[in-house]
Short mmCIF file of the C-alpha atoms (twelve columns), coordinates in Angstrom:
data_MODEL
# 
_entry.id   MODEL 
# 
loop_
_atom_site.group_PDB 
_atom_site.id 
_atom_site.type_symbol 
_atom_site.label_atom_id 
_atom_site.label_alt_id 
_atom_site.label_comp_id 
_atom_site.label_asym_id 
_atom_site.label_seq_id 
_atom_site.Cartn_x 
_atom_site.Cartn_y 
_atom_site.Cartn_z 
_atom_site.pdbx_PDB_model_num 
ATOM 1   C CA . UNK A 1   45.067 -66.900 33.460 1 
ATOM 2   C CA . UNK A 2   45.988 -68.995 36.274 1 
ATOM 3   C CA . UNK A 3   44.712 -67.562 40.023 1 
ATOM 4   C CA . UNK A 4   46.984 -69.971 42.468 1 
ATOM 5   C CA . UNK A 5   45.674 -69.734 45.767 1 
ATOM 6   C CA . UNK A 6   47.239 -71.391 48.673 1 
ATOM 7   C CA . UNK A 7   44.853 -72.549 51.454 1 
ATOM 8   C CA . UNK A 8   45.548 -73.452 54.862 1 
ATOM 9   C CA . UNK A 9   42.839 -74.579 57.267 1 
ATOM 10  C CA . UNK A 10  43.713 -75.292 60.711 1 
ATOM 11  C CA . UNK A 11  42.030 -77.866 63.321 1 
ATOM 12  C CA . UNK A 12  41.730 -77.127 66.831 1 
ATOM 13  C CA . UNK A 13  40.043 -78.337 69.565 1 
ATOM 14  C CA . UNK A 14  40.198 -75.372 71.988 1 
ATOM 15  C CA . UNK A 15  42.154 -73.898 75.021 1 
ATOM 16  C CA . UNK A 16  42.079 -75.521 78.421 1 
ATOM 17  C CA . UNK A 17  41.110 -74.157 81.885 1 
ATOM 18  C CA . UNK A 18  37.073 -72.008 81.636 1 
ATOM 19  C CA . UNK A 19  36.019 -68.909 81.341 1 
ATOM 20  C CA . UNK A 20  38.157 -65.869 80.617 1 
ATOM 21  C CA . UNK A 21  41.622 -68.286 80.879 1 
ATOM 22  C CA . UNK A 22  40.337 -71.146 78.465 1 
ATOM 23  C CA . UNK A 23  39.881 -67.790 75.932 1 
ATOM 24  C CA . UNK A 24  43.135 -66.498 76.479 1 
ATOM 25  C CA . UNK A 25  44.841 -70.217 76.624 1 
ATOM 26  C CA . UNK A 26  42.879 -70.921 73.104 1 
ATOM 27  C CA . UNK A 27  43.995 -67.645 71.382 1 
ATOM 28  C CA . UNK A 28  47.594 -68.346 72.339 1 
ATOM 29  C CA . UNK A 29  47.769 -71.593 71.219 1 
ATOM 30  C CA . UNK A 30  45.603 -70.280 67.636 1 
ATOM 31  C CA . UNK A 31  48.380 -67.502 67.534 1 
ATOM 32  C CA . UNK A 32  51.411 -69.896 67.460 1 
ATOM 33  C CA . UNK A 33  49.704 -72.118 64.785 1 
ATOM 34  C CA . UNK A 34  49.396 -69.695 62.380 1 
ATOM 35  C CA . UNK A 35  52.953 -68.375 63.025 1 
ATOM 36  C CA . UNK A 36  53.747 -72.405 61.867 1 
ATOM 37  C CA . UNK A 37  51.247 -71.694 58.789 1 
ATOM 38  C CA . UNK A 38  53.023 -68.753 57.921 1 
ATOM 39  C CA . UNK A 39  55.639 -70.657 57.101 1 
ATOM 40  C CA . UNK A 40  53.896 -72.174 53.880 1 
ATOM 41  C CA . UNK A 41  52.944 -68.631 52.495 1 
ATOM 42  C CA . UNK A 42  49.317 -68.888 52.522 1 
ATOM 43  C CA . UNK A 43  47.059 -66.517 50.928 1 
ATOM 44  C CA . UNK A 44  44.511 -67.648 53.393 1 
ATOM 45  C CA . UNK A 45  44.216 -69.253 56.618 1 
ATOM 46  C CA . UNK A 46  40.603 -70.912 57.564 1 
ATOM 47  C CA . UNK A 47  40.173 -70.807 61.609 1 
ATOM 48  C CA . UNK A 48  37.169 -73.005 63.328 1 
ATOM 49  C CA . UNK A 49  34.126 -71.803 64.553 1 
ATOM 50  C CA . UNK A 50  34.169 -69.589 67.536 1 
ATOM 51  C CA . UNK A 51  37.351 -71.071 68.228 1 
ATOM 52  C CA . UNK A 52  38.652 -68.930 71.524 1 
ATOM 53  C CA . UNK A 53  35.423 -71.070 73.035 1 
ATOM 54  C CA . UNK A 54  35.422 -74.483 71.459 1 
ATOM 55  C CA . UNK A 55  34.981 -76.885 74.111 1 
ATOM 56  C CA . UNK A 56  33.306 -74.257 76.870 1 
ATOM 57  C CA . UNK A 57  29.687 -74.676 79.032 1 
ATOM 58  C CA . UNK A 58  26.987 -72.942 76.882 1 
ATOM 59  C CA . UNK A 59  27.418 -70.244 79.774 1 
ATOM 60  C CA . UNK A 60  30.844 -69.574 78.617 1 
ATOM 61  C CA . UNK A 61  30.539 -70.049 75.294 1 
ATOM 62  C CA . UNK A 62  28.495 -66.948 75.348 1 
ATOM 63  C CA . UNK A 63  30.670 -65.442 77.778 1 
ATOM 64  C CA . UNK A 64  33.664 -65.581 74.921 1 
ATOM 65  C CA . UNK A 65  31.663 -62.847 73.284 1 
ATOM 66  C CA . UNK A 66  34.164 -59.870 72.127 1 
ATOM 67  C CA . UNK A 67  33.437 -56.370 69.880 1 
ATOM 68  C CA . UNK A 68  36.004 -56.578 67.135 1 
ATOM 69  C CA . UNK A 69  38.082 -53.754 68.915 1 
ATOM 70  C CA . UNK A 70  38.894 -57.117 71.312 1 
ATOM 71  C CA . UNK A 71  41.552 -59.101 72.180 1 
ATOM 72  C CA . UNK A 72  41.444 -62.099 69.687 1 
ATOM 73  C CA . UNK A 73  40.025 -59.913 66.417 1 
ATOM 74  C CA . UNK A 74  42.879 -57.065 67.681 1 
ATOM 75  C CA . UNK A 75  45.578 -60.237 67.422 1 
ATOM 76  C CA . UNK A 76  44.584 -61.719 64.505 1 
ATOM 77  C CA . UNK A 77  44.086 -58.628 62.215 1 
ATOM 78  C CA . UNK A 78  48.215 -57.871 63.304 1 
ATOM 79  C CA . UNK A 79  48.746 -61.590 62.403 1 
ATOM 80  C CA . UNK A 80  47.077 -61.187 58.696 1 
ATOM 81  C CA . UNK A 81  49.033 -57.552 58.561 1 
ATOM 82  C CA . UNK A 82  52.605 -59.777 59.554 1 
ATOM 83  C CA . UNK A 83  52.204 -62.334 57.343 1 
ATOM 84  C CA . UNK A 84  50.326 -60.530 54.538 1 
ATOM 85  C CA . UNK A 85  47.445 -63.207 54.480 1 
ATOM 86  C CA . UNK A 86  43.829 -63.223 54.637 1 
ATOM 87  C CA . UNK A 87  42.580 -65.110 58.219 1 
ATOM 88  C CA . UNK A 88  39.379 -65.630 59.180 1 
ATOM 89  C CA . UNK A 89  38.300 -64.952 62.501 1 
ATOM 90  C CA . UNK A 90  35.213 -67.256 63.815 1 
ATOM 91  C CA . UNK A 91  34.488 -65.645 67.278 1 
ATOM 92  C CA . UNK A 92  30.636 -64.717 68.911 1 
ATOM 93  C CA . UNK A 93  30.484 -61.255 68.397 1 
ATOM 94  C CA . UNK A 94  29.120 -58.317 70.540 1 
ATOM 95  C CA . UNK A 95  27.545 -55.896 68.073 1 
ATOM 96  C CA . UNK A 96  25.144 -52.526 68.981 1 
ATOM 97  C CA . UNK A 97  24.276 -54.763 72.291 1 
ATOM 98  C CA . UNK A 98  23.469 -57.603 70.119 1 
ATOM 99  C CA . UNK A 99  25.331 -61.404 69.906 1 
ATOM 100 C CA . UNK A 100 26.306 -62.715 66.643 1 
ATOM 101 C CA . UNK A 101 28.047 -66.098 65.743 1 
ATOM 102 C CA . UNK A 102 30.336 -64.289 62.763 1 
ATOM 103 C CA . UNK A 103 33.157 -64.543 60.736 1 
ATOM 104 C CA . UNK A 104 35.620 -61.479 60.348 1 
ATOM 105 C CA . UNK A 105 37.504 -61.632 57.575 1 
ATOM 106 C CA . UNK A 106 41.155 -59.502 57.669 1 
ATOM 107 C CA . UNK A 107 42.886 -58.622 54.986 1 
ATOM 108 C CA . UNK A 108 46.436 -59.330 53.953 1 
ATOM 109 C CA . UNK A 109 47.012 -55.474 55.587 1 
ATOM 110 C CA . UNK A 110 44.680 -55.900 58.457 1 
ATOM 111 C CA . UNK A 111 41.581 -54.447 57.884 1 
ATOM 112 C CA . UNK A 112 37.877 -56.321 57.787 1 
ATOM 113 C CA . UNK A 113 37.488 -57.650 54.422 1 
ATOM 114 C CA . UNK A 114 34.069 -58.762 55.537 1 
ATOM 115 C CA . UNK A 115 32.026 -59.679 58.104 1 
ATOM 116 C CA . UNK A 116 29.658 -62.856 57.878 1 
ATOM 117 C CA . UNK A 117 26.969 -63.720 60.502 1 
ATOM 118 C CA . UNK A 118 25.250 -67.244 60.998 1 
ATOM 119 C CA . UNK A 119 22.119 -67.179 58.818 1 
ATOM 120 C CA . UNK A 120 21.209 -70.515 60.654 1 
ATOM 121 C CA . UNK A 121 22.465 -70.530 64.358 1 
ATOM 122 C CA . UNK A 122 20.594 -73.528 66.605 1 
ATOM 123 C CA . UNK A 123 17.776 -73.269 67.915 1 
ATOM 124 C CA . UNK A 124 19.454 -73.059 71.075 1 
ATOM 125 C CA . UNK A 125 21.939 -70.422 70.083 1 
ATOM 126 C CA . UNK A 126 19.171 -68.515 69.169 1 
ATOM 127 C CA . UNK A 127 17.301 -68.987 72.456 1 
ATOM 128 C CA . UNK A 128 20.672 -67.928 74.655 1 
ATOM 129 C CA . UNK A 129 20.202 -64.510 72.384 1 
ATOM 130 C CA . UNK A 130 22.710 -65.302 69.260 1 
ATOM 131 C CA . UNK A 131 20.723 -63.361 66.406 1 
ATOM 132 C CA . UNK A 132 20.561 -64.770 62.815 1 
ATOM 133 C CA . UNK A 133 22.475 -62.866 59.980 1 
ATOM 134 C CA . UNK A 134 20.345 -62.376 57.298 1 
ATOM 135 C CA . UNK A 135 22.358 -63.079 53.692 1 
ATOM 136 C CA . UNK A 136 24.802 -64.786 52.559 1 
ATOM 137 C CA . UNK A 137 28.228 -62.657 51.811 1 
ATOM 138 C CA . UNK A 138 30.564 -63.131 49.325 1 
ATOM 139 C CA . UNK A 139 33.457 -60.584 49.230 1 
ATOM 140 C CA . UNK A 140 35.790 -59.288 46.610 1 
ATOM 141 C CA . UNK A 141 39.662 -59.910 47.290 1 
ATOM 142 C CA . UNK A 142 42.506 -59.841 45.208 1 
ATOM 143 C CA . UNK A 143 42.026 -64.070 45.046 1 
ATOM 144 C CA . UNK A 144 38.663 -63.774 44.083 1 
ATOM 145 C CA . UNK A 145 34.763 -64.161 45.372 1 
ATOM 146 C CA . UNK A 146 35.288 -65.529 48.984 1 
ATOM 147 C CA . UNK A 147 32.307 -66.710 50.439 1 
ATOM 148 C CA . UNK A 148 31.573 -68.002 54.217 1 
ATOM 149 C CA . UNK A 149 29.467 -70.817 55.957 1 
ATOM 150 C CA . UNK A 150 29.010 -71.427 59.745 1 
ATOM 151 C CA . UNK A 151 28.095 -74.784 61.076 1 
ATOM 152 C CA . UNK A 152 24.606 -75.441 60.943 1 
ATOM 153 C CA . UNK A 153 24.346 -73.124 57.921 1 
ATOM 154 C CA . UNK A 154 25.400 -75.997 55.648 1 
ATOM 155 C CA . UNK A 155 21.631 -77.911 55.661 1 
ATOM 156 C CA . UNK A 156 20.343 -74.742 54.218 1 
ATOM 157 C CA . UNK A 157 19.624 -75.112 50.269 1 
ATOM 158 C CA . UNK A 158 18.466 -71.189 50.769 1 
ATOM 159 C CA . UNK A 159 21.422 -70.234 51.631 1 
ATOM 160 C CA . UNK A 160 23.392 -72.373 49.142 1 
ATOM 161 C CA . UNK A 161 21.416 -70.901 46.198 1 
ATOM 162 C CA . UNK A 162 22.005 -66.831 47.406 1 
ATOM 163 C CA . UNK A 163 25.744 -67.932 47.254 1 
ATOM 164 C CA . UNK A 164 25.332 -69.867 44.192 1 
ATOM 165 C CA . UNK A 165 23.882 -66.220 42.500 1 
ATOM 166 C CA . UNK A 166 26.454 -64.045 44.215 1 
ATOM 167 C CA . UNK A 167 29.007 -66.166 42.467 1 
ATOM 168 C CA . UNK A 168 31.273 -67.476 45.323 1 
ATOM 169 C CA . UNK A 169 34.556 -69.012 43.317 1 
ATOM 170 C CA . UNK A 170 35.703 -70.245 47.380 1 
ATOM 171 C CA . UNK A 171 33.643 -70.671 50.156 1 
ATOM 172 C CA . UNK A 172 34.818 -71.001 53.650 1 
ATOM 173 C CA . UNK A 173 33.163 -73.189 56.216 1 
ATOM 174 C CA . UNK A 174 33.989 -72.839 60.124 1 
ATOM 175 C CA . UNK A 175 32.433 -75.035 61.747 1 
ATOM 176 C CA . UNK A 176 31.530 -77.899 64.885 1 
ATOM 177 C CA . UNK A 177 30.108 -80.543 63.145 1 
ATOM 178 C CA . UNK A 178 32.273 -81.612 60.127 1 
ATOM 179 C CA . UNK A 179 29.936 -81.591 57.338 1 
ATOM 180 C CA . UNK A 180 30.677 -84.673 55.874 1 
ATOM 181 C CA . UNK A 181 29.380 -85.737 52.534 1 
ATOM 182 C CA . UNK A 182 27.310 -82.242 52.616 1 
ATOM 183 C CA . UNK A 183 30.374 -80.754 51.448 1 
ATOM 184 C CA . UNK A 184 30.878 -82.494 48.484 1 
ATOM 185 C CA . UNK A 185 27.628 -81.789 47.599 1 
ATOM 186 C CA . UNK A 186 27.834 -77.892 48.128 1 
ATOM 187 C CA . UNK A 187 30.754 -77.976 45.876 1 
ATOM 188 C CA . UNK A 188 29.568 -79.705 43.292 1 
ATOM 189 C CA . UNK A 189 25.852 -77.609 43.512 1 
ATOM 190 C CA . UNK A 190 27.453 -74.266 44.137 1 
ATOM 191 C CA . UNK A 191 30.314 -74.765 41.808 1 
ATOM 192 C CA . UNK A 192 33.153 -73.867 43.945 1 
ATOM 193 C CA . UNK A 193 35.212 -74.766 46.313 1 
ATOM 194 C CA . UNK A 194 34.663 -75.240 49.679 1 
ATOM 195 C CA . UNK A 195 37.148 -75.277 52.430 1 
ATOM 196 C CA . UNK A 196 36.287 -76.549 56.117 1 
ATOM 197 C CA . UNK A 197 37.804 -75.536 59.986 1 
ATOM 198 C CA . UNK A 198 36.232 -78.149 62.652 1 
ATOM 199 C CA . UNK A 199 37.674 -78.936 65.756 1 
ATOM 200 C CA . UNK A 200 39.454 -81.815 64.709 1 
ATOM 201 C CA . UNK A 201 39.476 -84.182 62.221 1 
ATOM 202 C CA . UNK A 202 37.931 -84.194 59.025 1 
ATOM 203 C CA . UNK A 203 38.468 -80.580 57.898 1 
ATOM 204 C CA . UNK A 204 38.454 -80.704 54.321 1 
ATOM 205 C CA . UNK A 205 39.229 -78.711 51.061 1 
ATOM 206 C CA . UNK A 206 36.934 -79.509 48.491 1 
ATOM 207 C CA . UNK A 207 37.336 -79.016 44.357 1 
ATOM 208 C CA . UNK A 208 34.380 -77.707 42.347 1 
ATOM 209 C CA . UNK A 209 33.483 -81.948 40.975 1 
ATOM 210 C CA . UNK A 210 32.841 -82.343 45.055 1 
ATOM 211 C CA . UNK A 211 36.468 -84.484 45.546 1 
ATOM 212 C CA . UNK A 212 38.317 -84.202 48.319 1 
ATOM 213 C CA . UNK A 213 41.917 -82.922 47.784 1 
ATOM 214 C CA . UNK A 214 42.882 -82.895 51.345 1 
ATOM 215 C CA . UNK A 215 41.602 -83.985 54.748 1 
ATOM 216 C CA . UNK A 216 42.564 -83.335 58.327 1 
ATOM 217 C CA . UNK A 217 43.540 -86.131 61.160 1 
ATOM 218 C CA . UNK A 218 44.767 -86.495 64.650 1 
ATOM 219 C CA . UNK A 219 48.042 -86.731 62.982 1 
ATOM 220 C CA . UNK A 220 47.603 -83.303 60.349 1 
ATOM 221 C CA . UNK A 221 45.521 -80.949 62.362 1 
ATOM 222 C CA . UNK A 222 47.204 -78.083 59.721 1 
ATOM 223 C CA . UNK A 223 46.176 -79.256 55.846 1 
ATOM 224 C CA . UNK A 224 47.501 -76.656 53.167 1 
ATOM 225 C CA . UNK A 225 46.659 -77.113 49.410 1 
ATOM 226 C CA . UNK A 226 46.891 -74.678 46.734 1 
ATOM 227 C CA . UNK A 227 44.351 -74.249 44.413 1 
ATOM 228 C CA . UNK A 228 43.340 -72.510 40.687 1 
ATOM 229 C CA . UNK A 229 40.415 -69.917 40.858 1 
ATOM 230 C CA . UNK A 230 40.858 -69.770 37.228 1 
ATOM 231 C CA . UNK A 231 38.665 -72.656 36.647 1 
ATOM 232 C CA . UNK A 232 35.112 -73.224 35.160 1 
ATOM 233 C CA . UNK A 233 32.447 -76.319 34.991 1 
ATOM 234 C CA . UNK A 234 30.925 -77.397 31.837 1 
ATOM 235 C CA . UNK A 235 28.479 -80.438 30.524 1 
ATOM 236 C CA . UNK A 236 29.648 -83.151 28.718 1 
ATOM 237 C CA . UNK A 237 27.098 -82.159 25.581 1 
ATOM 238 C CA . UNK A 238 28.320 -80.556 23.223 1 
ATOM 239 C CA . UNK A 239 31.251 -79.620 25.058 1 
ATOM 240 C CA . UNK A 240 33.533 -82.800 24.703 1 
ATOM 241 C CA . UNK A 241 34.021 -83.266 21.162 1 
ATOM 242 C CA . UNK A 242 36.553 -79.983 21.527 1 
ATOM 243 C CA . UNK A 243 38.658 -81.342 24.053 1 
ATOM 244 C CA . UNK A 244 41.032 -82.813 21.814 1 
ATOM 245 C CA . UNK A 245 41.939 -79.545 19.933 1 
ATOM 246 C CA . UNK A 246 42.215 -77.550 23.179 1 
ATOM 247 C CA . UNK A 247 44.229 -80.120 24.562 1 
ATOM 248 C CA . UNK A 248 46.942 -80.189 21.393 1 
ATOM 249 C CA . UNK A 249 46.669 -76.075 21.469 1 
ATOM 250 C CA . UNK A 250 46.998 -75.754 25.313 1 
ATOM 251 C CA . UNK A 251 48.586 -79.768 26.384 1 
ATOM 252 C CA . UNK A 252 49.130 -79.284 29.997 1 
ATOM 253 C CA . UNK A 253 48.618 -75.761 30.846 1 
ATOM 254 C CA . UNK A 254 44.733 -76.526 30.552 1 
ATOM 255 C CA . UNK A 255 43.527 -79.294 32.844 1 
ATOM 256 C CA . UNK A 256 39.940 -80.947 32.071 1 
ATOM 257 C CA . UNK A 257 38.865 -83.104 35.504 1 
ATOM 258 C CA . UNK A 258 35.963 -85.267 33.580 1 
ATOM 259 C CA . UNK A 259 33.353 -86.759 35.960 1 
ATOM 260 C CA . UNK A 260 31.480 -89.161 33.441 1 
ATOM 261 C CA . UNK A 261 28.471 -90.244 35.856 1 
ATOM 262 C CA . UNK A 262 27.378 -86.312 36.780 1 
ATOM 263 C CA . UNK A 263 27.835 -85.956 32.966 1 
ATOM 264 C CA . UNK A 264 30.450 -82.821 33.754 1 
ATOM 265 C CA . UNK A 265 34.072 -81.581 33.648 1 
ATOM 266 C CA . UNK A 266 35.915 -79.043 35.508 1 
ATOM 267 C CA . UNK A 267 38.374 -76.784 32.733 1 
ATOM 268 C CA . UNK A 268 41.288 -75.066 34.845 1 
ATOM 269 C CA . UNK A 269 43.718 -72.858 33.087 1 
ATOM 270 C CA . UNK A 270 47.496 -72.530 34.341 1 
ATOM 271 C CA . UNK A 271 48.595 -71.212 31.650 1 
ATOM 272 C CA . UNK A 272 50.308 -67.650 32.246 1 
ATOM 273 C CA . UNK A 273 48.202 -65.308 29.516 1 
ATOM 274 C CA . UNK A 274 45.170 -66.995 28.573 1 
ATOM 275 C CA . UNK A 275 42.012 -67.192 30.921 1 
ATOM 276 C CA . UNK A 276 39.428 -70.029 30.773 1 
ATOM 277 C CA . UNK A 277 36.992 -67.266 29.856 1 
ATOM 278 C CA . UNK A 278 38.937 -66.827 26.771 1 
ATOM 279 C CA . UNK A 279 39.184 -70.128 25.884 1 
ATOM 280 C CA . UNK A 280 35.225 -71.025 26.276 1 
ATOM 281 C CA . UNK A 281 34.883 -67.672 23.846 1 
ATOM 282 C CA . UNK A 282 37.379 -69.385 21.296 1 
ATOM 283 C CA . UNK A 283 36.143 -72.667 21.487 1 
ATOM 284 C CA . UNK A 284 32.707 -71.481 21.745 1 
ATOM 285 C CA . UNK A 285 31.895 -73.821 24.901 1 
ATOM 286 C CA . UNK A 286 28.828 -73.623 27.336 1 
ATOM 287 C CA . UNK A 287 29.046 -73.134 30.647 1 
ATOM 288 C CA . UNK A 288 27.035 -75.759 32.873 1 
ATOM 289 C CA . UNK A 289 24.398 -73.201 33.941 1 
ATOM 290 C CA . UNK A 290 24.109 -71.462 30.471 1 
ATOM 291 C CA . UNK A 291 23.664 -75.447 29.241 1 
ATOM 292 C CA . UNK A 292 20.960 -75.478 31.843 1 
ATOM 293 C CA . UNK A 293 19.373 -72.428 31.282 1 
ATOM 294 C CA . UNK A 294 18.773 -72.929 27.178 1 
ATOM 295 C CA . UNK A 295 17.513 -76.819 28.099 1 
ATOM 296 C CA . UNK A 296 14.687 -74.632 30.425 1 
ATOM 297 C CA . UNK A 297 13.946 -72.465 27.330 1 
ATOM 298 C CA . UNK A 298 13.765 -75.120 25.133 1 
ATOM 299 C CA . UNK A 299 11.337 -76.489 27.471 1 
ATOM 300 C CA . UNK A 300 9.353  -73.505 27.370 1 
ATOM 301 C CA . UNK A 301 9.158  -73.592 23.946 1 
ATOM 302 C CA . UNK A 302 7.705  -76.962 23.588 1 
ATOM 303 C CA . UNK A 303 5.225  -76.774 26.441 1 
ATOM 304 C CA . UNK A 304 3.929  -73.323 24.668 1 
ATOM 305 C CA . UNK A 305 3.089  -75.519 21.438 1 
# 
């Protein structure tokens, strides 16, 4: 059954003045953008990395650090709670004396959904005292799996393959540096999509087959798309001959995105009571990684005789 999410992702190249005022500028200006957001119903609204002290000296950019009883996590857990959406909140943390680059998650009432810290900070994040996290988090909402990325995180196959395992349906990626082609290619390796905050241009919202459905500019710092979590990948083998009998059971309420060269297809269902699990069990499809999985014990097989 169909899962709509609506996505927003908002660009944003920080505050002005330093110190303690470019925070306080930054979080104003981050406040009123997401009041504009609210206005497209999101489920979920995708901030940028440590965005109270995007454009700060290194000195203050460490200086931005907050507990999450502080000011920015304080205002943007009552924005989620107002406009009964999920926000992330990219911030450095202060934690037990110890300085995180993280991701708080709130909840459509409020609360911490989850909490996400950079399993990859810079080398010199990590030499001005910003601690590593240590695994990849995927949390359970009422969307679906929700996983997170942070900046340099994204050249890390390590960390792609823990959230490949935990199952992540949407991963979201706050970030500097805009990622680029990398994205497409976490998408299409991870299976899900991927949804980018940078500073300004080029944040992105990525589909499962690595294309990008939307993409940020000077001229659209907000980008909102909404998307199906009710979707699964498949190989061409032995999977395409049925397309033309679930597409005169289902016609449009079952969309097949077929990308011929990576020999795969993306199956979405919209329709209102049946789930693309249920219609891989009656059309007795194969999942790309179950198509994968018997090709390795095949293998097996052979190299035993």
């Amino acid at each position: 059954m169909a899962r709509f999410v609506t996505v927003i992702s908002i660009s944003f190249g920080g505050g002005s003045g330093s110190g303690s005022d470019r925070y306080k500028s930054a979080r104003e200006i981050m406040l009123a953008r997401i009041d504009d957001a609210a206005t497209q119903s999101p489920d979920i609204i995708v901030l940028p990395e440590t965005f109270t002290a995007l454009g700060s000296s290194q000195e203050d950019w460490i200086g931005s650090a907050e507990e999450i009883t502080g000011p920015t996590p304080t205002a943007i857990a009552q924005k989620a709670r107002e406009h009964g959406a999920y926000i992330t909140c990219p911030i450095v943390e202060r934690r037990d004396g110890k300085l995180h680059n993280a991701i708080l998650l709130f909840d459509r009432k409020g609360e911490l959904a989850a909490r996400y810290e950079k399993n990859f900070p810079t080398i010199g994040e990590m030499e001005d005292d910003i601690l590593p996290g240590t695994e990849a988090v995927v949390a359970e909402t009422d969307m679906g799996r929700i996983g997170f990325l942070i900046c340099f995180d994204l050249n890390f196959e390590e960390l792609a393959e823990q959230l490949r395992k935990k199952k992540a349906e949407l991963v979201l990626f706050s970030s500097m540096f805009r990622g680029g082609t990398l994205m497409s290619h976490w998408a299409v390796q991870n299976q899900c999509y991927l949804v980018s905050s940078t500073p300004r241009e080029n944040s992105r919202i990525v589909n499962p087959m690595g294309r990008v459905l939307i993409e940020s500019s000077d001229y659209q710092l907000t980008i909102t798309k909404t998307i199906n979590l009710d979707y699964a990948v498949l190989h061409l083998d032995y999977n395409h001959a049925k397309t033309a009998e679930i597409h005169k059971k289902f016609g449009p309420s079952v969309e097949m995105e077929v990308h011929s060269p990576e020999g795969r297809y993306m199956l979405t269902s919209n329709h209102p009571d049946k789930s693309v699990n249920e219609i891989i069990q009656e059309f007795e499809l194969e999942r790309l990684d179950d198509y994968f999985n018997r090709a390795r014990k095949v293998r097996e097989e052979y190299l035993s005789k």
